[in-house]
N, C-alpha and C positions, 0 to 999 in steps of 0.2 A: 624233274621236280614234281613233287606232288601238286594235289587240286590247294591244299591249306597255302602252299607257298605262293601261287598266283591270286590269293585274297586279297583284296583292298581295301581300304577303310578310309573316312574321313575326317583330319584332325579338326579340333573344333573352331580352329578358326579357317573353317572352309578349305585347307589344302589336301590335296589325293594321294595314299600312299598306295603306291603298286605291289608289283611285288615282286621275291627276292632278285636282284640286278648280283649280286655278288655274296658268296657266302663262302666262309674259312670254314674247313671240314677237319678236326682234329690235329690244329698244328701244333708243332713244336718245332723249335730253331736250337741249333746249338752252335758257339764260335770254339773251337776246340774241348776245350772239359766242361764251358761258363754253358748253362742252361739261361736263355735270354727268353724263349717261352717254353710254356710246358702245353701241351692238349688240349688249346684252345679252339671253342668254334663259337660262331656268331655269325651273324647276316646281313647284311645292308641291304634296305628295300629300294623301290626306285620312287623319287621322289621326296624320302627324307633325309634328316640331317643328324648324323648318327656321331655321337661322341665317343671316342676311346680316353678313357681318363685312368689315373690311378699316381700314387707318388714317386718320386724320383727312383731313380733307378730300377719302375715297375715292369719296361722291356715294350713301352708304347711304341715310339720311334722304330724300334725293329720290329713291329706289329705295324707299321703303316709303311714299311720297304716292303714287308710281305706283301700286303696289300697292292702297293703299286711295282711288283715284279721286280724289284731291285735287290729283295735277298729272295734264297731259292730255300724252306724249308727241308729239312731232313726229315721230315713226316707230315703228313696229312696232305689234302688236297686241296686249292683254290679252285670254286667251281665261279664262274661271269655267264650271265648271259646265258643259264643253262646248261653249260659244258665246262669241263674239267679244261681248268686256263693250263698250257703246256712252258715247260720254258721259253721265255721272249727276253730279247732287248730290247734296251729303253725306249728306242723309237715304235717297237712291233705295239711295245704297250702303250703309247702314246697310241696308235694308229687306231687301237681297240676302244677309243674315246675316253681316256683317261688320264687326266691334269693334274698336277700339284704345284704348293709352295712349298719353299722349305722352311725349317727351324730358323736356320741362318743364310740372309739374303743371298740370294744371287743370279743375280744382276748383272749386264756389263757395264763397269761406271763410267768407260771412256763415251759411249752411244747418249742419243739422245733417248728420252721415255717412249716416244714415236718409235724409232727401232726395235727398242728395245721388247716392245709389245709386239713388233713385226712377226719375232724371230718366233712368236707361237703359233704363226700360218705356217714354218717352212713345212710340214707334215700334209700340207694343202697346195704346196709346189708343186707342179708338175715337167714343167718344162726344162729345160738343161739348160749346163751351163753359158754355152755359146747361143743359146736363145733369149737366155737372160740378158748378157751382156750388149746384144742388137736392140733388145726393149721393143721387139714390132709383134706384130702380128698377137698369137694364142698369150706369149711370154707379157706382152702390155695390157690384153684385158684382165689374165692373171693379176697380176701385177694391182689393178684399179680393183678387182675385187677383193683382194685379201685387207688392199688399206681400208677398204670401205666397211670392211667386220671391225680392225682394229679402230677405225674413228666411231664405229660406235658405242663398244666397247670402253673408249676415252670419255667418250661424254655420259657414259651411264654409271661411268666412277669417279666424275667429277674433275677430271684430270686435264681438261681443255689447256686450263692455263699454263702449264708446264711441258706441254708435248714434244716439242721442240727444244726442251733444258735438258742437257746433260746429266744423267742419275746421278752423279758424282756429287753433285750442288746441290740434291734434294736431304730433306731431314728424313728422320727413320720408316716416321708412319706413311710419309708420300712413298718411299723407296718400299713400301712394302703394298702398296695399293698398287704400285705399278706391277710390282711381282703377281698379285690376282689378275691384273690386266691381262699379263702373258698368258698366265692360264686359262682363263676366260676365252679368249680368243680361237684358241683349239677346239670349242665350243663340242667341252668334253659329255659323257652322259656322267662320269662320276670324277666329282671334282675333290682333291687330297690336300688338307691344308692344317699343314704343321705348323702348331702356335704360331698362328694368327695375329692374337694380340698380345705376343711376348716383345714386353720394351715400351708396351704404350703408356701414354699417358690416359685418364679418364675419357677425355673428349676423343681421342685417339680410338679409345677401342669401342667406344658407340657409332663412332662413324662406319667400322668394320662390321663393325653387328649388324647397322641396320643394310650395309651391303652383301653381309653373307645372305642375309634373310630374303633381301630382293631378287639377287642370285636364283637363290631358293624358290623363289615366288614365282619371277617372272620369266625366267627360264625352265624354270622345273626342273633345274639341274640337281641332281642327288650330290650329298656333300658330306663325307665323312671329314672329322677335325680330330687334334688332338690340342687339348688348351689346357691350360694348369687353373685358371681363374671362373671357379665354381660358379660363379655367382653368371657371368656368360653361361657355362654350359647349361645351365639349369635353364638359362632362358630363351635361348637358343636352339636344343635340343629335344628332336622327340622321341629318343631314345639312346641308352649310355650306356656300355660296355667298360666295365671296370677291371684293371688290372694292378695287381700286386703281386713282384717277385715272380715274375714272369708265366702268371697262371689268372685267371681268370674267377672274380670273387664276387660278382654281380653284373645283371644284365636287365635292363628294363626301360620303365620311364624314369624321367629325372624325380618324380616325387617317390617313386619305388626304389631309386637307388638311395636317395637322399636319408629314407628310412632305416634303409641295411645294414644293421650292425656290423657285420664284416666290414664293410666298407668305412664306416662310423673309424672302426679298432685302426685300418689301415691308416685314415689320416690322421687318426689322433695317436697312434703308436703305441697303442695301448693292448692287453690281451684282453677278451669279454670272459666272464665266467660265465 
């Protein structure tokens, strides 16, 4: 990396952005003839909360599997951490300290919200099966430390009252605070979170906001999103990568993109002279 990319600055309301933790170096994806990106690059710093936005069908979603190692480009390179990331499985990229939600839940609904947030230590498991199953020795303090991240983790999202209630019996917005539960808990460096507040109600998606932000705060966990509802990303975000038709049409701050005619043309559907 150069001297420019370990630059840091600070946002105005006192948070520290590092520098680049992850950068797309000229990608492009293709599913047989369909171009889902073309030659895109952009960067995520460490410590902020970077948006990929752009209109339906723009190719976000296959730009945030690139990101977390789940599609493998046919060009360009994912550099993390300062090195050229190689192909991983899901777990190797989990290992590498990085977490997500998805678009559409999921969750196991037979488990209770407790498990179900368990199941984002198993990366933090060490001991086997037959040591599990005795619960003495290394396997039970294991064991007492993993719950003790997750019950933190419960109470720092509100979630005390339900730990014990089966997902199955929760409403949307709880079943989806429980899914950042899971991730949270991997006590990732970069955390991946696919519409967030898709399905919320008003009260619903301030609640999320103001725990992306705490997230953000109080962990310093870096958080790239993808969210369709502008008016979050704008407030939320301290920089937004925009995409349309699988290419890349702006990149900045929210008041910078919000300017961009490109961007302006994309969501209003319109051509600019």
């Amino acid at each position: 990396m150069s001297v420019m990319d370990q630059e840091t600055h600070v946002t105005p309301d006192g948070r520290t952005i590092g520098g680049v933790l992850m950068e797309m170096r000229n990608i492009s994806l293709r599913f047989g003839g369909v171009k889902a990106i073309t030659d895109i690059s952009f960067d995520i710093r460490e410590g902020e909360i970077r948006a990929i936005i752009g209109p339906n069908g723009a190719g976000k979603s296959s730009m945030l599997n690139v990101v977390s190692g789940f599609y493998i480009p046919q060009e360009g390179e994912v550099w993390y951490k300062g090195s050229v990331r190689p192909q991983m499985r899901p777990f190797e990229v989990a290992r590498q300290g990085i977490a997500r939600t998805f678009q559409n839940i999921a969750l196991f609904e037979g488990m209770s919200v407790l498990d179900n947030v368990m199941t984002g230590r198993l990366n933090h498991m060490t001991t086997g099966l037959l040591s599990q199953a005795i619960w003495k020795g290394k396997a039970e303090q294991e064991e007492i430390e993993n719950r003790e991240v997750a019950e933190k983790i419960i109470d720092f999202l509100e979630i005390q009252h339900i730990r014990k209630t089966p997902v199955s019996r929760l409403p949307y917005g709880l079943k989806k605070r429980v899914e950042l539960a899971r991730a949270l808990v991997a006590q990732p460096s970069l955390l991946l979170l696919d519409e967030p507040m898709a399905g919320m109600n008003v009260e619903e998606k301030e609640d999320m906001s103001r725990f992306i932000l705490d997230v953000n705060d109080e962990f310093g966990t870096t958080i790239a999103l993808i969210e369709h509802d502008m008016g979050v990303v704008m407030d939320l975000s301290d920089r937004v990568v925009v995409m349309d038709y699988g290419k890349k049409i702006g990149d900045g701050t929210p008041d910078e993109v919000r300017n961009n005619q490109a961007v302006i043309d994309a969501y209003l559907g319109v051509a600019h002279d």
